[in-house]
N, C-alpha and C positions, 0 to 999 in steps of 0.2 A: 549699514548705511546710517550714517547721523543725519538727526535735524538740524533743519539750521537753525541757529541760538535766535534767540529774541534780540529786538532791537534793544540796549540799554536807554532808558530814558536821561537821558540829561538834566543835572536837578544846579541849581544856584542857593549856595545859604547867603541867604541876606541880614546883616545884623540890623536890627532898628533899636531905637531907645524906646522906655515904655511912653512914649508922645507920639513917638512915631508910631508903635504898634495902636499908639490908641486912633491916631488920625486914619490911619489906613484903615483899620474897623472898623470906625466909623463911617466913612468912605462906600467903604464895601456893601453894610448896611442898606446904607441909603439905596445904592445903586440895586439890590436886593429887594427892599419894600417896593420901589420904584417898576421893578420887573412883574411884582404880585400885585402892586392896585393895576398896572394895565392887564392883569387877568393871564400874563406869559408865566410857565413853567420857570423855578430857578434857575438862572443859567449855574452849569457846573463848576463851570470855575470858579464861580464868585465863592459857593460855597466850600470848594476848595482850597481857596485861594483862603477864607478866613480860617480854616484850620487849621491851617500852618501858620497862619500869623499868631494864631492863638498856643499854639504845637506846643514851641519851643520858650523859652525862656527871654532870649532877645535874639531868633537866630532862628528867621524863617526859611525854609528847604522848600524852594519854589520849582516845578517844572518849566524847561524855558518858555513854553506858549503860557505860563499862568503870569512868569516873570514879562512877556511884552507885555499879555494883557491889562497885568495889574500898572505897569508904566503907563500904555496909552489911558487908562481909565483916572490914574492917579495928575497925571500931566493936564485931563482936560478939567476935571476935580478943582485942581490949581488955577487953571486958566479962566473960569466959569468968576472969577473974581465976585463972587457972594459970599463967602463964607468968612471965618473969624481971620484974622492976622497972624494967629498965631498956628492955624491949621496949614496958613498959604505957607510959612517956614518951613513947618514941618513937614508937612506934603510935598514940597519942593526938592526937600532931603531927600525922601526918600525916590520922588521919581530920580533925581542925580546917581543916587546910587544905584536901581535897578537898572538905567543906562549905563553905568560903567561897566556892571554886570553882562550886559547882554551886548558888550562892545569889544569886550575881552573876547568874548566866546566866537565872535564874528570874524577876531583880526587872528584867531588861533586856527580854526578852521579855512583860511584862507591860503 
């Protein structure tokens, strides 16, 4: 009698430019110090999620709940309109792309 196999995890490579990897790092960061001065535990993902931003060269391999999470975090990031002009660009980009990402995967599974 076999076991039954493990689920495979589903992973997205996302390419960024080094602007985008830096915006999103930065990002992350923030959202990161943010979790330690109110006294909460790292959330995982985050520091997940900058490992692979940091991984790869321009060609981050995201798990799909890192790829929402880092869209919803990176999309409100954007919308929070404080930050430079040139982060709103680039953080733009990238939520676009991790939506396309995670739009493909929805309309294939369907």
């Amino acid at each position: 009698m076999s076991s039954p196999q493990p689920e495979k995890t589903e992973t997205h490579e996302v390419t960024l430019s080094r602007d985008e990897q830096w915006v999103t790092h930065h990002m992350l960061a923030s959202y990161l110090d943010e979790s330690i001065d109110e006294g909460e535990r790292a959330p995982e993902w985050i520091l997940e999620s900058i490992d692979a931003v940091e991984a790869g060269d321009q060609t981050a391999v995201l798990t799909s709940s890192q790829t929402r999470r880092l869209f919803e975090a990176m999309t409100s990031y954007v919308d929070d309109g404080d930050i430079p002009d040139e982060d709103a660009v680039h953080g733009s980009t990238v939520a676009d792309r991790l939506e396309t990402r995670l739009e493909s995967v929805e309309s294939t599974s369907q």
